[in-house]
N, C-alpha and C positions, 0 to 999 in steps of 0.2 A: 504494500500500500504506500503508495508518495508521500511524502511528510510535508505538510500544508504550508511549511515555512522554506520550501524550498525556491518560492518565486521572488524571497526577499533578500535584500543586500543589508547588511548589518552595517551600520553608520558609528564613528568613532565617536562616544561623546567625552572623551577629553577636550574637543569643541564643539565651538554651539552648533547645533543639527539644522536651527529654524530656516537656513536657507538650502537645504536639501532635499524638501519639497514643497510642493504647494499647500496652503492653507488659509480658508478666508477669516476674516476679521474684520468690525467696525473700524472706520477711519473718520476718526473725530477731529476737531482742533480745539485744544487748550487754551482756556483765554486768562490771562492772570495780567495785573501792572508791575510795568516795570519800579524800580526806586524810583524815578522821576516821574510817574504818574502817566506815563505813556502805554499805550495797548503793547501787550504781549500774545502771540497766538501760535499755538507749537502743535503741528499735524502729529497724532501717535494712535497707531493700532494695537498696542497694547492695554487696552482698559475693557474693561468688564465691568458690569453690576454686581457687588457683595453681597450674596447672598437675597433673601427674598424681599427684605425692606430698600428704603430708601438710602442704599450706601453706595460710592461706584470707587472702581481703585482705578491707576495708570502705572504703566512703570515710567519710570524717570532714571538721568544718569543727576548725580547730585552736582556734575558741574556744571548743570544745562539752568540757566536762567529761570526756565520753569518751577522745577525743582525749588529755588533760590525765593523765587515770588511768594511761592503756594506757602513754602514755611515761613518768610517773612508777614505777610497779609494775614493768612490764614484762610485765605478764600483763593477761591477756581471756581470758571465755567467750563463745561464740558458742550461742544456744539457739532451737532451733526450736520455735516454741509450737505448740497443738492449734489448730485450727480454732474451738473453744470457749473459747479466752484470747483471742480479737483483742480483748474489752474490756479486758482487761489489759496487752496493746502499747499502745493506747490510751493508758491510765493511764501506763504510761511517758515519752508526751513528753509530759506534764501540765508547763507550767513553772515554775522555782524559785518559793516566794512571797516578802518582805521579807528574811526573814531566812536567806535561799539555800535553804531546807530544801523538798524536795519533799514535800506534802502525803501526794500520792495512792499514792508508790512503797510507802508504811504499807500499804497493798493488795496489796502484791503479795510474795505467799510466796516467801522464798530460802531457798538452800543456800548456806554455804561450797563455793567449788569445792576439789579435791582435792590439785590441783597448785600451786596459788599463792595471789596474794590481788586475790580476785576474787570474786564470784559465779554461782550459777546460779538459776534462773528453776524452782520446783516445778513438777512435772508435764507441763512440757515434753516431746518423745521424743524428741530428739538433746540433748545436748553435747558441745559440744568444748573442753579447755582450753587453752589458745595462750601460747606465750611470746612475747614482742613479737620478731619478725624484725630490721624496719623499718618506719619512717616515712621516705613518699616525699614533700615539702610540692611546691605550685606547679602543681595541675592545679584554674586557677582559684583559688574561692577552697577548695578543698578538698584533701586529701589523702588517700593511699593509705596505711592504716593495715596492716600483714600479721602474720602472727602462724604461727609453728611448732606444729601440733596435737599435744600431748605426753598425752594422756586424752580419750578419746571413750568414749563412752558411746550407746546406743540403747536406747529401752525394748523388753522384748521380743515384746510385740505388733507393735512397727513394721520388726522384724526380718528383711532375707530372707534365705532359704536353699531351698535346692534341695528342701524340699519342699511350698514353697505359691510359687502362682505370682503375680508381684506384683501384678497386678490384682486377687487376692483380696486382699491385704493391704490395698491404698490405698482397696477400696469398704470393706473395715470400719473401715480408720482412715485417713481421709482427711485432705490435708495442705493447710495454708494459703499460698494464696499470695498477694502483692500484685500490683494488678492498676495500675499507674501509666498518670494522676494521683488515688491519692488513694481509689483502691478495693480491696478483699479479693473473694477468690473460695474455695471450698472445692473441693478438686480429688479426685472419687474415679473416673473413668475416665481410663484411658490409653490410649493402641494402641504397641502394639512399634514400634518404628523399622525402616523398612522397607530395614537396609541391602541393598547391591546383593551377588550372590554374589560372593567372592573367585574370581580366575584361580589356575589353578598357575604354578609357576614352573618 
């Protein structure tokens, strides 16, 4: 009988694996102020929601400004851009020039966020605004940044409710994702998750 593991390559992890296949993820932008009260917005597909309340983490390198804001303030937004801003996540990791100042973020339309001091990202259709939870340092060289959701917001095109069904939402406004290493995809079909039926008890 063939041993089911014989169509797989064993990948080294003395390094990191993550760019050795594909795998999708949200691709948000980070909105935190800089010391000078100027908009900060840093594109990362490493964030998740904690758990089933209102908590979301990111990872961060602690010498990335972000990082730097989120602990100094105590506040971050998290914003989901359109499928039509990825040139603008883009423009986001544009890096500092001489004089630290980022050229290109001049590109990119903000909001004061509502709850603290931070920003948000125009035209996006989610925010969230976070109080800083914690900072977890020492996974690598990065860290677990998390933040308490205290203001969300969705646009209301992107809204479900019980009377459209969310496939119709997502083919008319379809949502971006990152497709790691280093590619976007525009996602407008889904299939329902096929859970299995519940037993009585």
């Amino acid at each position: 009988m063939p041993d089911p593991l014989d169509e797989f390559i064993s990948l080294e992890v003395k390094y990191p694996i993550w760019e050795r296949f594909l795998y999708a993820a949200p691709l948000v932008l980070i909105g935190t102020a800089d010391s000078d009260g100027t908009p900060n917005l840093a594109p990362k597909h490493r964030v998740i929601p904690l758990g089933w309340d209102n908590y979301v983490g990111f990872a961060c390198c602690p010498s990335h400004s972000t990082y730097q804001n989120a602990g100094r303030e105590g506040f971050f937004t998290v914003n989901y851009p359109r499928p039509e801003q990825v040139v603008l996540a883009s423009l986001a990791a544009a890096p500092q020039c001489e004089e630290g100042t980022r050229e290109a973020m001049e590109a990119l339309d903000t909001v004061p966020a509502t709850r603290g001091n931070a920003f948000l990202l125009q035209d996006a259709y989610v925010y969230l605004e976070c109080e800083l939870d914690r900072i977890v340092d020492g996974f690598g060289s990065c860290s677990l940044v998390s933040g308490r959701v205290v203001a969300a917001m969705v646009h209301r095109d992107s809204r479900l409710s019980t009377e459209r069904d969310p496939q119709d939402v997502i083919l008319e406004y379809p949502i971006l994702a990152y497709v790691s290493p280093q590619r976007v995809t525009k996602i407008r079909h889904t299939h329902k998750f096929p859970h299995p039926p519940r037993r009585g008890r």
